[in-house]
DODOTOR-367209 format. One line per field, with one value per residue (C-alpha): residue number from 1; residue in one letter; y, x, z. Coordinates in Angstrom, 3 decimals, padded with zeros to 6 digits. Layout:
BEGIN
n	(NUM ...)
res	(a ...)
yy	(Y ...)
xx	(X ...)
zz	(Z ...)
END
This chain:
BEGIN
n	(1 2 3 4 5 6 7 8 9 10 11 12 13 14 15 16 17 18 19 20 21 22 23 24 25 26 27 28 29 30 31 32 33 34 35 36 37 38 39 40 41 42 43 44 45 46 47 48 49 50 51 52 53 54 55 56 57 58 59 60 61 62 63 64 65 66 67 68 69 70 71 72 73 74 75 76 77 78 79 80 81 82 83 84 85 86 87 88 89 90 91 92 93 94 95 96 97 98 99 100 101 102 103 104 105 106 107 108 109 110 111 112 113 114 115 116 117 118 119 120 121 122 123 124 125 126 127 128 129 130 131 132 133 134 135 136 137 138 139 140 141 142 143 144 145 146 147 148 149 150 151 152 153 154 155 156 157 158 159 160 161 162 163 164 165 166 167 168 169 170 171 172 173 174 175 176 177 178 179 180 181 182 183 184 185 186 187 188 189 190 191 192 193 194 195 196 197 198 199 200 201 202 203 204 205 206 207 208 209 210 211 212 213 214 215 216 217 218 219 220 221 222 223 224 225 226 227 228 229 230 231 232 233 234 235 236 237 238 239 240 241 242 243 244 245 246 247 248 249 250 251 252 253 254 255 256 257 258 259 260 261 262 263 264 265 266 267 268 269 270 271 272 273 274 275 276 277 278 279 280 281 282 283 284 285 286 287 288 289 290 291 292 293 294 295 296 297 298 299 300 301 302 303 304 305 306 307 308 309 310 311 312 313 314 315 316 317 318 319 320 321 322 323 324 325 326 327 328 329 330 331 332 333 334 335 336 337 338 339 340 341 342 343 344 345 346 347 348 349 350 351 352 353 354 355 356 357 358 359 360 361 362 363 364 365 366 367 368 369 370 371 372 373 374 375 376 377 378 379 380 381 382 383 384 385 386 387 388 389 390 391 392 393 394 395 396 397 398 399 400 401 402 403 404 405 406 407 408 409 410 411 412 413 414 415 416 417 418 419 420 421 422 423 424 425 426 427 428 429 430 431 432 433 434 435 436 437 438 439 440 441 442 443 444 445 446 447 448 449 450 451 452 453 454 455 456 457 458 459 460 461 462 463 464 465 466 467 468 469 470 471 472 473 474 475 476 477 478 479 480 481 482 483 484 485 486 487 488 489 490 491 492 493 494 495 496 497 498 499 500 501 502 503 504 505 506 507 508 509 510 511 512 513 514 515 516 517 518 519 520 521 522 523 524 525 526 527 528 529 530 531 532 533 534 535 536 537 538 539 540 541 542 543 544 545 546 547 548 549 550 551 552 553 554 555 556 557 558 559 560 561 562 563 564 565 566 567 568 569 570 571 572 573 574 575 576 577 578 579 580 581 582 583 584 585 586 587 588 589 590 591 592 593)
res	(x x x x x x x x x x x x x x x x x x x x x x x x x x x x x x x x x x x x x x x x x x x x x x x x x x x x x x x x x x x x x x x x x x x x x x x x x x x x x x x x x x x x x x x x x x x x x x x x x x x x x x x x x x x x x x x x x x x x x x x x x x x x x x x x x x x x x x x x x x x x x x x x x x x x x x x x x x x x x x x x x x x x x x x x x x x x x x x x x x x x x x x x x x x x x x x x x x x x x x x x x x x x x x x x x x x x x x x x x x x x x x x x x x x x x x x x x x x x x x x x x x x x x x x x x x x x x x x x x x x x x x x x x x x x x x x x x x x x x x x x x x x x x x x x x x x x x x x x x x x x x x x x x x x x x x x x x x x x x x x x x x x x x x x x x x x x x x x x x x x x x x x x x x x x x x x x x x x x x x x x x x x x x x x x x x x x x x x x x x x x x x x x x x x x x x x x x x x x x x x x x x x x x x x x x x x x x x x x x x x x x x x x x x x x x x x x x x x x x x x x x x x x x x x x x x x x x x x x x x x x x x x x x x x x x x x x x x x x x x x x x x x x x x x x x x x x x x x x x x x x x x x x x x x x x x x x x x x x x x x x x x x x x x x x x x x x x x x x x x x x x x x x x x x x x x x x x x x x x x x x x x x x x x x x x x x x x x x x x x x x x x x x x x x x x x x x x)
yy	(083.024 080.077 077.316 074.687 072.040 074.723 074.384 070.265 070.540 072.800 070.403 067.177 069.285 070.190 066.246 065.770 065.577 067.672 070.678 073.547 075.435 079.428 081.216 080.222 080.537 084.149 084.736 087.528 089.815 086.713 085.376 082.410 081.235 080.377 078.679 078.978 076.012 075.549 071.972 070.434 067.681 064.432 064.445 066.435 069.910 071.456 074.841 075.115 074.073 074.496 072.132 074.504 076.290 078.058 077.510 078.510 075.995 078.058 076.688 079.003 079.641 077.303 073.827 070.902 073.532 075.458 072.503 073.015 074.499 075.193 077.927 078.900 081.850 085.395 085.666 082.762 080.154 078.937 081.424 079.263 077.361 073.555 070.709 069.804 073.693 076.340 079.439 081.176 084.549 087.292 087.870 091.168 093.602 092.311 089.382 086.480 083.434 083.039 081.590 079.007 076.095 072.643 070.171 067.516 065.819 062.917 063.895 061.808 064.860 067.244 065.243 066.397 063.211 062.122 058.315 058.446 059.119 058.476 062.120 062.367 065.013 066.277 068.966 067.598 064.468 066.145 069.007 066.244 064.482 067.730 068.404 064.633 064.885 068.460 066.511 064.008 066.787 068.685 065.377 064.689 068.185 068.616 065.173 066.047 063.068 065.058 063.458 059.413 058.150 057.398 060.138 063.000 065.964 069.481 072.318 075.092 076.242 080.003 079.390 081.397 081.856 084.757 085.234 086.131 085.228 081.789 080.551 077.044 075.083 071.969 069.222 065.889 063.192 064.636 067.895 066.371 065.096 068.626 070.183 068.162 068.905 072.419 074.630 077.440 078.615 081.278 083.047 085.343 083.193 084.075 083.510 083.648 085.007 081.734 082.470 083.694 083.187 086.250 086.404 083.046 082.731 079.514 078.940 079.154 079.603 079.684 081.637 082.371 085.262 086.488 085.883 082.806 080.131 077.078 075.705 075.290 073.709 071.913 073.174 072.060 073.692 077.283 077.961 077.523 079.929 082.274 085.654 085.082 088.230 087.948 088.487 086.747 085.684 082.467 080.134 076.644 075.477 072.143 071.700 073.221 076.548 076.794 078.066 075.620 073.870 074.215 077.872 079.398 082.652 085.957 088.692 089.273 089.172 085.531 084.460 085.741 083.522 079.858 080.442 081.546 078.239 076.184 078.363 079.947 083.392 085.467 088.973 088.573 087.294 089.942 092.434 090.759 090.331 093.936 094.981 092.657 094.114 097.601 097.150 096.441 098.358 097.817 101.076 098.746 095.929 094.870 091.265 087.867 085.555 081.360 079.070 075.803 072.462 068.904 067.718 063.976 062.743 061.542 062.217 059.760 059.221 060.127 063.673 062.844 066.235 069.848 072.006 076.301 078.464 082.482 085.278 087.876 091.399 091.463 095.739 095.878 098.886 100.536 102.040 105.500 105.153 107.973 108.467 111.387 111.246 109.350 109.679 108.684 105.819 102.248 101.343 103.446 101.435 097.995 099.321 099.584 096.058 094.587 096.530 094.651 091.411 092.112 094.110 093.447 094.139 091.388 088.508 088.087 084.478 083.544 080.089 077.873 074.440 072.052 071.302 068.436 064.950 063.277 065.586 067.397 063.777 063.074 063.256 061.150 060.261 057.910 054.712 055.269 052.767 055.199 058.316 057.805 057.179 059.328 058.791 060.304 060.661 060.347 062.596 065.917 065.194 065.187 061.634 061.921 065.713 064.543 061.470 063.516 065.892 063.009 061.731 065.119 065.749 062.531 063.181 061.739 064.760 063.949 063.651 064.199 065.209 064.791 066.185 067.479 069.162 072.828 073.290 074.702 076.209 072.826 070.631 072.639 070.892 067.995 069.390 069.979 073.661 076.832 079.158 080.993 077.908 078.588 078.590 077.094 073.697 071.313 069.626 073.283 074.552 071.680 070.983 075.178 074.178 071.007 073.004 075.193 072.524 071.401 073.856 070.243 069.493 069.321 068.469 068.981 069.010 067.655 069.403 067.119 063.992 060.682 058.963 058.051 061.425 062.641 064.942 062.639 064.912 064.786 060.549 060.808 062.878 060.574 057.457 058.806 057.807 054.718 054.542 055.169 056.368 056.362 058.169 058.836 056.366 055.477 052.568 054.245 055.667 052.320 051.068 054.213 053.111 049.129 051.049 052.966 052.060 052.519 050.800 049.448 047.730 050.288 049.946 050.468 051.580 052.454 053.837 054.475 054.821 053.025 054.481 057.021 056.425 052.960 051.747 052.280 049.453 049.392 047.741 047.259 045.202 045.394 044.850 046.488 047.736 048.138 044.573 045.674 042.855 041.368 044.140 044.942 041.020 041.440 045.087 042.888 040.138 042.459 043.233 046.975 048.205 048.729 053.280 054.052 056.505 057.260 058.521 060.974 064.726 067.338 069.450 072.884 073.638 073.044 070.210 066.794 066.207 063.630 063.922 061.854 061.912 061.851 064.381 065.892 063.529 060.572 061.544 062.530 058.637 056.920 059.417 058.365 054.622 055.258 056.746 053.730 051.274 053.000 052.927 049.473 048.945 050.825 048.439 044.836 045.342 041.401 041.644 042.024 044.151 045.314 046.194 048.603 049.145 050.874 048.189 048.662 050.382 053.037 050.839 049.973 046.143 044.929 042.127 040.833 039.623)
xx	(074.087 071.571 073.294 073.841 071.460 068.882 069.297 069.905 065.926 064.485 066.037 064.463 060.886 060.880 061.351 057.837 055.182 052.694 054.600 055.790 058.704 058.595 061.697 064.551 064.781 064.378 065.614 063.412 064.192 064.418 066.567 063.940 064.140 061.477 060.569 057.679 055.684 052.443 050.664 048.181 045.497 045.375 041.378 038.107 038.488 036.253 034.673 037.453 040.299 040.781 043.049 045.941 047.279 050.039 052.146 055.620 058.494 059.925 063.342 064.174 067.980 068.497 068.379 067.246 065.253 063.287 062.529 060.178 057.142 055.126 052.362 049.483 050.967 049.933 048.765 047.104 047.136 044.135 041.941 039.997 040.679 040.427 040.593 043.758 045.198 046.108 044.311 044.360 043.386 043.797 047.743 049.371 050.389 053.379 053.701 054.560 052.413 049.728 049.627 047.734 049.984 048.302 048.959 051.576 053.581 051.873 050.304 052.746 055.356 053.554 055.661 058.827 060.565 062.500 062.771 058.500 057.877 059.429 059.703 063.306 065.150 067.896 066.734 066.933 064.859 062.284 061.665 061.028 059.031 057.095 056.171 055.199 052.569 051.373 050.212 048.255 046.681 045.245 043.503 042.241 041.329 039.340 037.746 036.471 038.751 041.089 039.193 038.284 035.385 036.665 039.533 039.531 037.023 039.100 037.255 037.825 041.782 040.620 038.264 040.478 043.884 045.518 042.613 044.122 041.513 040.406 036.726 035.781 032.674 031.700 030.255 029.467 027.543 023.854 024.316 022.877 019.572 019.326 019.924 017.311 014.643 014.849 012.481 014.536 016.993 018.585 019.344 021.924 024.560 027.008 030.208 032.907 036.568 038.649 040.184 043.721 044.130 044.478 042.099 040.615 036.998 034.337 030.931 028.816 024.851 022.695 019.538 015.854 015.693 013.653 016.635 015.520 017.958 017.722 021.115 023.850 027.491 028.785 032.125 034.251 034.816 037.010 034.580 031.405 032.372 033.818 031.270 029.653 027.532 025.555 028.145 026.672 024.256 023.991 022.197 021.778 022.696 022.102 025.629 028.948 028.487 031.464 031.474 032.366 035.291 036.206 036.559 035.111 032.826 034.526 031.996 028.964 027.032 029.050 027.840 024.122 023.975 025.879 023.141 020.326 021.266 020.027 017.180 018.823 017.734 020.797 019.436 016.114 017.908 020.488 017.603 015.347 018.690 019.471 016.197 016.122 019.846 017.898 015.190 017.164 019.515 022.784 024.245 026.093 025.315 028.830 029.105 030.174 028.144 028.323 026.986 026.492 026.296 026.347 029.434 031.015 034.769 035.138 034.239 031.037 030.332 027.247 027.556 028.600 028.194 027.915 030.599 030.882 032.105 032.819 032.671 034.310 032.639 029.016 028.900 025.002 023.567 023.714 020.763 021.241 023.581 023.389 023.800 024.351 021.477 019.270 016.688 017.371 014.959 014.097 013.562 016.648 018.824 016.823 017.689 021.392 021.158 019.542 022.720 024.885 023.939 024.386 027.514 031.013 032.773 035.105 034.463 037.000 036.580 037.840 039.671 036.947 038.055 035.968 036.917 034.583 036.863 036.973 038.432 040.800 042.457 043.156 046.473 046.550 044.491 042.853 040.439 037.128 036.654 038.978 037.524 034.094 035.108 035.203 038.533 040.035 043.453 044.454 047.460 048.879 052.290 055.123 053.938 050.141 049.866 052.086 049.526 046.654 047.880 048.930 045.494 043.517 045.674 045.104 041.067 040.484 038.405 036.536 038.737 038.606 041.673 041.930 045.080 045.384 048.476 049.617 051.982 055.338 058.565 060.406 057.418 058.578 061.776 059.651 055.776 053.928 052.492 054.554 055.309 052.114 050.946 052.543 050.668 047.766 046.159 047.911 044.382 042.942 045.918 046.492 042.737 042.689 045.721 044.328 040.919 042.589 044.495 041.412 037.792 036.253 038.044 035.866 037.908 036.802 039.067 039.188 041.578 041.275 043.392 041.566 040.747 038.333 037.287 035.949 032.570 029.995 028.971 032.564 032.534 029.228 031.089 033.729 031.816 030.915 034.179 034.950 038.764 040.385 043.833 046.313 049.784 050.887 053.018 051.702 049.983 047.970 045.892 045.399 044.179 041.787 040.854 040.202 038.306 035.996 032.504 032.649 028.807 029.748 032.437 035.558 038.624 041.681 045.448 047.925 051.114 054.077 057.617 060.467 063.420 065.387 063.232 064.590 061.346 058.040 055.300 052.257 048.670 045.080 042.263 038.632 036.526 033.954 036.747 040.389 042.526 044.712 046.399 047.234 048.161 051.063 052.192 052.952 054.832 057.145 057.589 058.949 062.126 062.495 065.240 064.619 064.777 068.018 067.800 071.223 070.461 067.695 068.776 067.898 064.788 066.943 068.907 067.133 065.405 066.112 063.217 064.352 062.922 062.134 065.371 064.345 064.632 061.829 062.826 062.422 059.295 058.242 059.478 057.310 054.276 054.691 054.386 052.188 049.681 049.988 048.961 045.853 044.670 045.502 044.194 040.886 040.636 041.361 041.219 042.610 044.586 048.121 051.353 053.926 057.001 058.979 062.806 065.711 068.026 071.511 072.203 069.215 066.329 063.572 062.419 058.780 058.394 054.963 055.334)
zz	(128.666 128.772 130.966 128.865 130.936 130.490 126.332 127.094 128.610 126.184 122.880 124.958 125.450 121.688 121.110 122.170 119.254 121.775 122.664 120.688 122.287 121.724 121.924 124.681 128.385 129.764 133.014 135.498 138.011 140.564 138.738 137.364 133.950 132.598 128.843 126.709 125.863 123.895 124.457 122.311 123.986 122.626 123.599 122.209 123.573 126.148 127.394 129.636 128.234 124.147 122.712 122.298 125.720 126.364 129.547 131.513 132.561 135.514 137.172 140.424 140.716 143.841 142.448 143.530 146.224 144.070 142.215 138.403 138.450 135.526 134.896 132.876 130.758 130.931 127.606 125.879 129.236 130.625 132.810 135.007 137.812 137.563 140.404 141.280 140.551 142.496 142.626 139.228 139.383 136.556 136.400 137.750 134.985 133.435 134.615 132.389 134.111 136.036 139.772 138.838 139.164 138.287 140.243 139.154 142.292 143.584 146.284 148.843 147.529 150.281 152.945 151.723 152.181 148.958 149.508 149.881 146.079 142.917 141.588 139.778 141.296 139.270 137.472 133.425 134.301 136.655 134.208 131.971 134.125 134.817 131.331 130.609 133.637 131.915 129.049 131.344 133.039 130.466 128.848 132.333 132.648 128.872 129.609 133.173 134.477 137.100 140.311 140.071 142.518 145.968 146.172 148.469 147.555 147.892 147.829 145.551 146.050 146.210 149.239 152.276 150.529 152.213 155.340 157.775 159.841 160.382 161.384 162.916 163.178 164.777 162.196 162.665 160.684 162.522 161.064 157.763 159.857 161.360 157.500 155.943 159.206 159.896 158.114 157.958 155.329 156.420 159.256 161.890 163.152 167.191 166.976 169.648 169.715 170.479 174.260 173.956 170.105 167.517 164.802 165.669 165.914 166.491 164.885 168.593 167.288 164.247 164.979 162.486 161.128 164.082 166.339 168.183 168.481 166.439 167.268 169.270 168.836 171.450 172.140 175.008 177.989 177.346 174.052 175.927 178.011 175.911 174.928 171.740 169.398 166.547 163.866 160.613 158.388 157.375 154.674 153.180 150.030 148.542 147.054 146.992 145.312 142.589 138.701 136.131 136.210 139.669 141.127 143.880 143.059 143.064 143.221 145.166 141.058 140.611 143.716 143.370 139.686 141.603 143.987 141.506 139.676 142.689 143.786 146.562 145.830 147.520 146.851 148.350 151.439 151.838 151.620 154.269 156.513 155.944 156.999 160.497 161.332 160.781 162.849 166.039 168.043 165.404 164.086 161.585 159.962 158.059 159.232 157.761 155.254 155.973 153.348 154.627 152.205 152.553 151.665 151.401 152.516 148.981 145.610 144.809 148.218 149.729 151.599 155.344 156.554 156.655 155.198 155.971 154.404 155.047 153.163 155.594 154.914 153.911 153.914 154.153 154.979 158.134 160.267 159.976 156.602 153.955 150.300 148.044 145.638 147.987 150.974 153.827 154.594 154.572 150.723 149.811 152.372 150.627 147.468 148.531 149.536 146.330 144.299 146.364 145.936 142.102 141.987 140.682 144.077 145.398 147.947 150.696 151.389 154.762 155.878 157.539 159.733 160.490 164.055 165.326 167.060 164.281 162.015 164.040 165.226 161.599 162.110 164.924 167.683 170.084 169.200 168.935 172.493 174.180 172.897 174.237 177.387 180.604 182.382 185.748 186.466 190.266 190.840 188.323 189.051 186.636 185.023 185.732 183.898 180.863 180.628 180.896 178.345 175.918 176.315 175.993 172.576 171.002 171.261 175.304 175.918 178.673 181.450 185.276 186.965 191.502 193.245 196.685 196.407 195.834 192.412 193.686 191.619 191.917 190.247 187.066 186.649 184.989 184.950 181.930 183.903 184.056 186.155 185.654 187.656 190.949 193.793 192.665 193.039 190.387 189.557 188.893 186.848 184.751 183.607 182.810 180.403 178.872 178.440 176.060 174.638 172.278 171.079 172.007 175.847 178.626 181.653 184.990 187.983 191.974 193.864 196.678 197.356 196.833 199.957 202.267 203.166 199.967 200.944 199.106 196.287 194.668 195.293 193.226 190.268 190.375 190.116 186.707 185.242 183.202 183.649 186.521 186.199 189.031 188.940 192.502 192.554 196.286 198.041 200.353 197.025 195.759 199.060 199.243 195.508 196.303 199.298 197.522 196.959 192.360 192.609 189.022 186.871 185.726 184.114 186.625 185.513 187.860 186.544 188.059 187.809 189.205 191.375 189.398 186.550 185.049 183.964 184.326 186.260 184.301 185.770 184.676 185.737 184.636 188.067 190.805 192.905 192.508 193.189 195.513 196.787 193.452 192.362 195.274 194.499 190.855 191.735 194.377 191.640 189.170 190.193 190.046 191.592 195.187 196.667 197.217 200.278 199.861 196.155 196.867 196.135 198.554 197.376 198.991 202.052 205.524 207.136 205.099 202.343 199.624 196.006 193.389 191.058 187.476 184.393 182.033 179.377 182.003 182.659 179.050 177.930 180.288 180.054 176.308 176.989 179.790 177.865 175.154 177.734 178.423 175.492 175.019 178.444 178.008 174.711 176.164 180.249 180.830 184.642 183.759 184.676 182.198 183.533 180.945 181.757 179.850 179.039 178.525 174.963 175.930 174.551 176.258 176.967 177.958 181.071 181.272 185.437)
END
């Protein structure tokens, strides 16, 4: 029996001059029921979208959680894909709806958090609500209104739904210059296997179609070193290649005509491709198609960039390949080529990333002033590796790290490194973590303590720096760094926590060589509480060696506030120390000394 705020919604929807109501909820396997609907636009008609369609009002069985969704219908709902719509392929056989759910939560919903948007929630007035913004959306939709200038472009939703494998490139604002200079159109393309991931892969070279490179990304540290093979073609395009509305091509014939349209003649490439895999030493020559475009942020704006995208199998034919029917030679394997490019066999589109500073940061990261700066961090303890990390995750990516000292098994307690660290040199082990932490880190590490008796080849690398970091914690380093000859102007922090981690003492100073002496005055002026001998634990039984006492999350608190003031520091460098304590309901308080 229909539940009686299911018949309650279904009299309201039949209320509306605009929508016809067929039949009465059905419920499926799932236990879904679902209504019938048939809206009528309020606008002229278009190609894509008549003014009648028929649609699906689905309510899942878990409410408010499976919330109302509504879906083209199997038979008589609209068969392409629009912006602002999910994927909407050809339905499975029986199935009453399509997957191709338009889009209508504001887009604020994708946070999940109730009290950000004004969505109803119980189930009468948001299946109301639901059906009202239907209406909207097919006028915007017939009227070619769905996007307004200045919102964010999207690109087709089929583009890599379901890829299980994922491809990045590296795209900033000069890849346009390059675009619009290079002579070439098309070409083979390296990429790399992504060190340690699983089915992860990085755009590493595009080459002619001779082979000879053209160019390179510049990946960070662990991808530049990581094997790359010639594992694609690629081409340019001078715009997004999608069929009318808004739906990304989904045979190798669809693609061939998007292309034809713009005089990117996609047969004649795959042929002459084909025929250069052929001609080397590959037995195979099954790889992966990119189609690069300029593409912009928003709609209306300029493009700002280059976009890829991947098609993962592009099955052309094989050096030694055979066919019934056919000799075994040259034009028969160019003839197999040609029928490709026109043929009605699907395109497995892959999930691209663009993974270039800018765009990876997006959902948070360092200021631009901090970004572009090389900074080294004196000591890979417990606070000085959470620091570095917090930088080197927030888009710092060009950072030094110096340490003398030998991780052991009780570091762990409070280190960032693991156990797979042990035994090796802190400096080394934590800048092979942070390497991997980012496609675009490119750390380099001193394991060597910082004093006096640096060989003079490492004091030339680490005059390179901008920022100088310090987290030992210990006065003879910032002696040996008001020592050392810099030759120019840097930015000095020194960080450092106080005993049993109450608070945290927090210096910069912009100058040609580190000010000491002030610096050690303002520390004694502050008022952090003096070492308590008496309080120091016992690293393990034998000879007496006290240790710092202070917990992960001590550490992690301070690191987080630590790594604040750099950036703030690396921004405005005016002399100053900030003392940050815990105060006495667990908050923290700020003393400028």
């Amino acid at each position: 029996m229909t539940p009686p705020v299911l018949q309650s919604i279904a009299e309201q929807i039949r209320d509306e001059a605009r929508i016809r109501v067929e039949g009465d909820w059905e419920i499926d396997e799932k236990g879904r029921w679902h209504l019938a609907i048939v809206t009528h636009l309020s606008v002229a008609p278009s190609q894509h979208m008549p003014g009648e369609t028929k649609w699906r009002v689905v309510i899942g069985p878990n409410q408010p959680a499976d919330g109302v969704f509504i879906y083209p219908d199997a038979v008589g709902g609209i068969a392409t894909t629009f912006r602002h719509q999910d994927y909407n392929p050809e339905p499975e056989p029986g199935a009453m709806w399509r997957d191709g759910k338009p889009c209508l939560e504001r887009p604020i919903d994708g946070l999940g958090r109730d009290q950000w948007e004004d969505e109803p929630r119980e189930l009468a007035a948001a299946a109301l609500w639901k059906t009202g913004r239907l209406l909207q959306w097919i006028d915007a939709a017939a009227a070619d209104a769905l996007v307004e200038e200045g919102t964010a472009n999207e690109l087709p939703a089929g583009v890599g739904i379901g890829s299980k494998l994922t491809l990045g490139f590296r795209e900033v604002f000069e890849g346009l210059d390059w675009a619009a200079s290079v002579r070439e159109r098309w070409g083979f393309a390296s990429i790399a296997s992504v060190p340690g991931a699983t089915k992860t892969w990085a755009l590493t070279e595009l080459l002619d179609d001779r082979s000879n490179s053209i160019r390179r990304f510049e990946w960070g540290t662990s991808l530049a070193a990581a094997p790359s093979s010639i594992g694609a073609v690629w081409l340019l395009v001078p715009v997004l290649p999608v069929r009318e509305p808004w739906d990304a091509p989904k045979t190798w014939a669809q693609l061939r005509d998007v292309l034809l349209a713009h005089n990117v003649d996609l047969v004649d490439i795959m042929v002459r491709a084909g025929a250069r895999y052929r001609a080397g030493s590959r037995k195979t020559a099954t790889h992966q198609l990119l189609i690069g475009f300029p593409y912009s942020q928003r709609v209306g704006e300029a493009p700002s960039r280059l976009h890829w995208l991947a098609i993962g199998k592009m099955p052309l034919a094989g050096r030694t390949e055979k066919r019934d029917g056919f000799r075994p030679r040259e034009e028969s394997r160019k003839l197999w080529d040609r029928q490709l490019a026109g043929s009605s066999k699907s395109l497995t589109w892959l999930r691209t990333e663009n993974w270039a500073p800018d765009q990876l940061q997006s959902r948070g990261g360092v200021e631009p002033e901090v970004s572009s700066k090389k900074i080294l961090i004196v000591g890979a303890g417990s606070l000085g590796s959470a620091i570095a990390e917090n930088l080197v995750r927030a888009g710092a990516h060009r950072v030094g790290v110096i340490d003398g000292e030998i991780l052991v098994t009780g570091n762990l307690v409070r280190h960032v490194l693991s156990m797979n660290d042990v035994g090796h040199a802190k400096a080394d082990a934590l800048v092979r973590k942070l390497n991997a932490v980012s496609p675009n880190a490119a750390l380099q590490s001193f394991p060597m303590r910082f004093d006096r008796g640096m060989a003079s080849d490492f004091a030339e690398n680490v005059r390179g720096y901008d920022v100088i970091v310090d987290c030992t914690g210990s006065d003879d380093t910032l002696e040996h760094l008001s020592d050392f000859d810099w030759q120019d102007e840097k930015t000095f922090i020194s960080l450092s926590m106080t005993w049993g981690a109450e608070g945290l003492l927090a210096f910069c100073a912009k100058e040609g060589s580190f000010p000491v002496i002030d610096a050690k005055n303002r520390f004694a002026k502050a008022g952090a509480p003096a070492v308590r001998h008496d309080e120091a634990n016992v690293e393990a039984i034998g000879c007496w060696h006290p240790v710092f006492p202070a917990a992960s999350d001590d550490v992690q608190q301070w690191a987080a506030l630590g790594s604040k003031f750099c950036r703030a520091a690396i921004i405005d460098s005016t002399r100053r120390l900030r003392y940050f304590r815990l105060n006495a309901s667990d908050g923290v308080e700020v003393i400028d000394v």
